[in-house]
NUKE-556008 format. One record per residue (C-alpha): x, y, z. Coordinates in steps of 0.02 Angstrom, whole numbers. Layout:
% NUKE-556008
NODE      xx      yy      zz
NODE       X       Y       Z
...
This chain:
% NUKE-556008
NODE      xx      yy      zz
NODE    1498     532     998
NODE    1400     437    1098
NODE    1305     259     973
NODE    1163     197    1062
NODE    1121      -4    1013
NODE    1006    -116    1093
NODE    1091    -289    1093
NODE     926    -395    1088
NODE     883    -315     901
NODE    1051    -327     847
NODE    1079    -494     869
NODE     901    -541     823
NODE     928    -437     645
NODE    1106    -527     650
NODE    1041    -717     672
NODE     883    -666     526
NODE    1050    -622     424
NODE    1115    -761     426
NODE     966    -872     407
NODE     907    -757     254
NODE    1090    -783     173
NODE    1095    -955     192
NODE     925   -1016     116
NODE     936    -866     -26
NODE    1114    -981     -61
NODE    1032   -1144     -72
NODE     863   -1075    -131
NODE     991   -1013    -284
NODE    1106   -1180    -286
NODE     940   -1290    -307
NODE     913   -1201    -487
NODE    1044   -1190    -657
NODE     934   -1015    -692
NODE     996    -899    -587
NODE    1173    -928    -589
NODE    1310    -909    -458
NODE    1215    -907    -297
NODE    1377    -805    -213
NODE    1325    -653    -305
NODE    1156    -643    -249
NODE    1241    -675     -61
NODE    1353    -520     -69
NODE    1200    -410    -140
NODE    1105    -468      -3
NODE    1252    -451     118
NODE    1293    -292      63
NODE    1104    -215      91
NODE    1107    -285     262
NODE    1270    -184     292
NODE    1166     -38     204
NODE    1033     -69     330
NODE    1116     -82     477
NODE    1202      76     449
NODE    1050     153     406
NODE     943      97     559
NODE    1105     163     688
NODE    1086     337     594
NODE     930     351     613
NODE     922     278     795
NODE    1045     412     838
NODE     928     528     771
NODE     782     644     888
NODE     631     571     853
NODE     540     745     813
NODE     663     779     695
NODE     591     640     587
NODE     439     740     537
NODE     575     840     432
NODE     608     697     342
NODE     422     642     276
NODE     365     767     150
NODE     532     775      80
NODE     554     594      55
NODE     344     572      27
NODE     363     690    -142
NODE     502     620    -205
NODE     451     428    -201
NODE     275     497    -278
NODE     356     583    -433
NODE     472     417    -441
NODE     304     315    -429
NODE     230     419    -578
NODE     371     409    -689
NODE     375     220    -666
NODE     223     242    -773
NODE     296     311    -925
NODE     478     262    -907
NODE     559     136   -1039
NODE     576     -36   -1006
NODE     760      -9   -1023
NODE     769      74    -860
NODE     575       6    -777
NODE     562    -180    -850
NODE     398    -267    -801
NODE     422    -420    -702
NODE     250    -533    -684
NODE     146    -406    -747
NODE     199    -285    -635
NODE     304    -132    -684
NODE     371     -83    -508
NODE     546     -94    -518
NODE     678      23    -581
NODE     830     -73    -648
NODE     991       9    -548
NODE    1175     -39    -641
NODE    1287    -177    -527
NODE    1127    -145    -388
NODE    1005    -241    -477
NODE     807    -164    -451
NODE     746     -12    -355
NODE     572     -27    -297
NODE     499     154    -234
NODE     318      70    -149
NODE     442      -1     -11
NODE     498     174      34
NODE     330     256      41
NODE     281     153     191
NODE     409     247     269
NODE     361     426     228
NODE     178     376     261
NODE     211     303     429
NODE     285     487     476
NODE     165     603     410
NODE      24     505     460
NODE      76     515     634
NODE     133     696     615
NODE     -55     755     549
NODE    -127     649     685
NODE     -37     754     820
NODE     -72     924     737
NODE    -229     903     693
NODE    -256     843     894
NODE    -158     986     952
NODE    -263    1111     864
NODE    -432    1042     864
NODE    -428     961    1057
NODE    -577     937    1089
NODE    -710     767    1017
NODE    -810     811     889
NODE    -892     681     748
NODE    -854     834     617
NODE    -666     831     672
NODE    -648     678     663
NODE    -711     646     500
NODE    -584     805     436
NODE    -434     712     515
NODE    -472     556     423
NODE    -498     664     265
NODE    -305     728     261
NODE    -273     568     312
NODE    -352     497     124
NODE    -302     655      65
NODE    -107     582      94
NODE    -143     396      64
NODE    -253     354     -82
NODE    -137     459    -208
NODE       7     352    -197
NODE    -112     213    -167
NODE    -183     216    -336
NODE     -33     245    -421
NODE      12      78    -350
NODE    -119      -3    -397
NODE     -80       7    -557
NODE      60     -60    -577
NODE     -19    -173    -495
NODE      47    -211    -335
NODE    -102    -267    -227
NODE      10    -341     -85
NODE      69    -163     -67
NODE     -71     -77     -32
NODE    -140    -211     102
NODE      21    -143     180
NODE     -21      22     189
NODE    -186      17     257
NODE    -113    -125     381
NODE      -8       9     438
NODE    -114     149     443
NODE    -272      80     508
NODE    -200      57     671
NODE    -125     212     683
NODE    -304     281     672
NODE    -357     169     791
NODE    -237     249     942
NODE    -269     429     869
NODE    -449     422    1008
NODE    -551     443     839
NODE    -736     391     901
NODE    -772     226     890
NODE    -922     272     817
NODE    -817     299     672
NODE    -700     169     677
NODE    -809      24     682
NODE    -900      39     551
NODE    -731      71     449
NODE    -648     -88     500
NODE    -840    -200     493
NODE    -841    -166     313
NODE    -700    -270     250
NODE    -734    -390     370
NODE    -926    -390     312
NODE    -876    -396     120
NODE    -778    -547     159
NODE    -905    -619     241
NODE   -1020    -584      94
NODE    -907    -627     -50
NODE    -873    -811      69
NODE   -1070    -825      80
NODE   -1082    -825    -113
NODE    -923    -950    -155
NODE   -1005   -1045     -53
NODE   -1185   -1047     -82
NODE   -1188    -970    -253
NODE   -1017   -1025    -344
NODE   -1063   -1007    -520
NODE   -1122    -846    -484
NODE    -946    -807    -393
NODE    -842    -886    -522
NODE    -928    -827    -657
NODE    -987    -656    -634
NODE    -899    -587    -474
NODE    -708    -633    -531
NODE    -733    -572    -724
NODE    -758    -421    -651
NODE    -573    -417    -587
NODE    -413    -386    -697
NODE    -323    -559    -785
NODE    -208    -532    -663
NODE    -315    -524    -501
NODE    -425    -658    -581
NODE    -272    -774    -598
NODE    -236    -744    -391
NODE    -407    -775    -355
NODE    -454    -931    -435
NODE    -265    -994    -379
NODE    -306    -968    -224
NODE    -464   -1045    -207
NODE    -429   -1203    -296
NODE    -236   -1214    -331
NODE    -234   -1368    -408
NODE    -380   -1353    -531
NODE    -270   -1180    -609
NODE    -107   -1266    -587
NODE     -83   -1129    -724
NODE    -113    -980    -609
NODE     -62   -1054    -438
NODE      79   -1146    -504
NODE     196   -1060    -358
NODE      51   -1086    -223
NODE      45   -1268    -275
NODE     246   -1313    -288
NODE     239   -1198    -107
NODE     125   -1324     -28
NODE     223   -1465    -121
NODE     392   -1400     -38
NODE     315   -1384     147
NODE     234   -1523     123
NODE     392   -1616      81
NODE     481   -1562     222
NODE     380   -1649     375
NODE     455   -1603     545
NODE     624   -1611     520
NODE     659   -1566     334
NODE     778   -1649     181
NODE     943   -1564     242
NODE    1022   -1389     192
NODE    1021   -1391      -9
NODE     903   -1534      -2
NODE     754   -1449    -102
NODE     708   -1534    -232
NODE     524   -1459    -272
NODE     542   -1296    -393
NODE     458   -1154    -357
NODE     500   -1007    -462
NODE     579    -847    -367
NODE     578    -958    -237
NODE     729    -848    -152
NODE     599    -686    -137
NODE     427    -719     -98
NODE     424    -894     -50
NODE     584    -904      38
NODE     492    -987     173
NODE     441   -1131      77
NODE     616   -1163      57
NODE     675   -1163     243
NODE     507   -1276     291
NODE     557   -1394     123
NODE     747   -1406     207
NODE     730   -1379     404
NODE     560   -1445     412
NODE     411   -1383     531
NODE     527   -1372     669
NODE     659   -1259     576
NODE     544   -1167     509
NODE     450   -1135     682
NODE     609   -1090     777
NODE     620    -933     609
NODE     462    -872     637
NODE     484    -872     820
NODE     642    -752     802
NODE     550    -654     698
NODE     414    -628     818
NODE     535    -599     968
NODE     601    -455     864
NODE     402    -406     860
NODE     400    -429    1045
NODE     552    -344    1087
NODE     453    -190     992
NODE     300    -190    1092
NODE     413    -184    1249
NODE     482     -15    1181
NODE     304      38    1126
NODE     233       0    1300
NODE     352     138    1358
NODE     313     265    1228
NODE     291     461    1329
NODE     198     563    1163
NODE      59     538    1064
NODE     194     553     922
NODE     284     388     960
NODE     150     315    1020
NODE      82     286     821
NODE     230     255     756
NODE     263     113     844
NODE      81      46     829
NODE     111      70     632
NODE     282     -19     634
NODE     225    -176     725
NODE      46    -201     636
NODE     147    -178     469
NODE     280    -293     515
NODE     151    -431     611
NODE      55    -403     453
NODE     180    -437     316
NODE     231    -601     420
NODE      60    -672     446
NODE      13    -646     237
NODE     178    -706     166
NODE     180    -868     284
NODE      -9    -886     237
NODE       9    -855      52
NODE     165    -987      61
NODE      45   -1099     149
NODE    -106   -1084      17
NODE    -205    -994     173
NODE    -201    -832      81
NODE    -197    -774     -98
NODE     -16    -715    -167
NODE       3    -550    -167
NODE     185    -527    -200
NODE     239    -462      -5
NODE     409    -519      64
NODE     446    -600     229
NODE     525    -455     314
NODE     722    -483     337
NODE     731    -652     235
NODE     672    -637      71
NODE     794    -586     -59
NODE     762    -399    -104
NODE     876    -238     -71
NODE     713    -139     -74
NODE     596    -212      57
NODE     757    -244     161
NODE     811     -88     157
NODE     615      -2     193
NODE     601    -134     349
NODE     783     -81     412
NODE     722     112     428
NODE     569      54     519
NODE     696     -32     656
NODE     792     122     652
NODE     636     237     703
NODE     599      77     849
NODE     789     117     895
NODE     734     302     898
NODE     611     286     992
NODE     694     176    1125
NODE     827     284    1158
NODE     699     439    1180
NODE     638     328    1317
NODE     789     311    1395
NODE     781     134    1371
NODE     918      35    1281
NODE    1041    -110    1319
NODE    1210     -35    1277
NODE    1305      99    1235
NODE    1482     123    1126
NODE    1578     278    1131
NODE    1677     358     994
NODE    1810     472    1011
């Protein structure tokens, strides 16, 4: 049998490895609450191994062949998503309000949102295609119907979700998806006036924190969940709540801290709670310092770029949006957990693909590769090959 690996995502995924082990260790060391930071290594170890496997599977796999995969795996993350609702807290604890984990024996937590990206990705890209194959030509009528199955797909799963509530993870979904519409020729007279109106609620909700911020604070934010109210107002003004925005505060603290060159591996000194999940990157700016922390983020985004060279030789319609979804997701989720780290953006609970802590969204992120490696190899293009007998 013949494996198929491109060298340049190996070793990228490889070096990420290594920097994700090492500042989950001292992230871990720095605190007497989570106890031996060598088991939290060989869990995170061990879902890399999980990964990689996974992503050469798949990568060995015919790209077409995928669309086998997504109702099949779509259903069953949906019924898992509905049960968290009901299930005990012996088996679905809540953690910060949110019930969206399933507690796995000697694994640790199972989080089914991470997966659905994956089945979405595929059968939104697989009703795209049929629903251009049989309806070719342009019509305003058509277009509207494709966008309809489309919703008819997302928002189920997305409310579900919502509940629990995960905001981050729905910003992923559409931040996958609304590309993907994007490069499936819907009119623009359609599209534009889909992606204006968050940008034009923004605009409006900025207008009145700004010119009208009793009304805003007030009136506007009650209107929100405790929860959601709590991210807001954290956000905003993260040392006024030091209640609600105590990780957005000790996050600016920590990069603060860290000027260009950083305290030293295990020199953080500035708690942040979870710090080895969500705010991972706190840590590596409070101990490499601006420079460290750069020269991560720019090996994540050479892993982005090494994408869009495999996108830029895409040959169907088919691979064509799955590769637009898996880099806007993955740009996406880079840009709002650096920001929300940063006190640019409001904390919403998303991981920094490849480096936070988390079997889940490790795991999720490694199939997306795996479909990238797919795809390459469909176009013929990819560094090396290794034969087994």
């Amino acid at each position: 049998m013949k494996i198929k690996v491109d060298s340049r995502i190996v070793t990228l995924l490889i070096l990420l490895c290594i920097i994700s082990c090492t500042f989950i260790y001292t992230a871990v060391a720095g605190s007497s609450q989570y106890g031996n930071p060598k088991g939290y290594i060989i869990k995170q170890l061990l879902f890399f191994i999980l990964g990689l496997i996974a992503m050469v599977a798949i990568a060995q796999t015919d790209v077409s062949k995928l669309k086998t995969l997504g109702w099949g795996m779509y259903i069953t993350i949906f019924v898992l998503l509905l049960f968290l609702i009901v299930a005990p807290e012996a088996i679905a604890r809540p953690v910060n309000n949110a019930k969206s984990w399933y507690q796995v024996p000697l694994i640790g937590t199972f989080q089914p949102s991470e997966f659905m990206k994956f089945a979405m990705l595929i059968l939104t890209a697989h009703i795209i295609v049929k629903h251009t194959d049989r309806y070719p030509g342009k019509s305003l009528k058509k277009d509207f119907l494709l966008i309809g199955k489309i919703l008819l797909l997302v928002v189920p799963p997305t409310l579900v979700v919502y509940k629990q509530p995960d905001t981050g993870m729905i910003m992923l979904y559409f931040a996958m998806i609304f590309p993907m519409l994007f490069f499936s020729k819907i009119s623009k007279k359609i599209l534009i006036p889909i992606l204006a109106l968050p940008v034009s609620i923004l605009a409006v909700f900025a207008y009145i924190y700004v010119f009208m911020n009793d009304f805003f604070q007030n009136t506007l934010v009650n209107m929100l969940s405790p929860h959601q109210q709590s991210r807001i107002r954290g956000w905003l003004d993260p040392f006024s709540y030091g209640d609600s925005a105590y990780q957005t505060k000790q996050g600016l603290l920590a990069i603060g801290s860290g000027k260009e060159l950083g305290k030293g591996l295990a020199g953080n000194d500035v708690y942040i709670p979870e710090k080895q999940t969500d705010f991972i990157f706190a840590n590596i700016a409070e101990e490499v310092g601006f420079i460290g922390a750069s020269i991560v983020l720019i090996i994540l985004f050479l892993l982005i770029f090494r994408f869009v060279q495999i996108s830029l030789a895409n040959k169907t319609q088919f691979t064509t949006l799955l590769t637009a979804g898996i880099i806007s997701l993955l740009t996406f989720q880079i840009f709002q957990n650096v920001g929300m780290t940063m006190g640019l953006l409001p904390v919403t609970g998303v991981t920094l693909p490849f480096l936070s802590y988390g079997g889940s969204s490790l795991l999720s992120n490694m199939l997306l590769v795996g479909i990238m490696a797919a795809i390459q190899n469909e176009n013929g293009d990819y560094m090396f090959t290794t034969k087994e007998e």
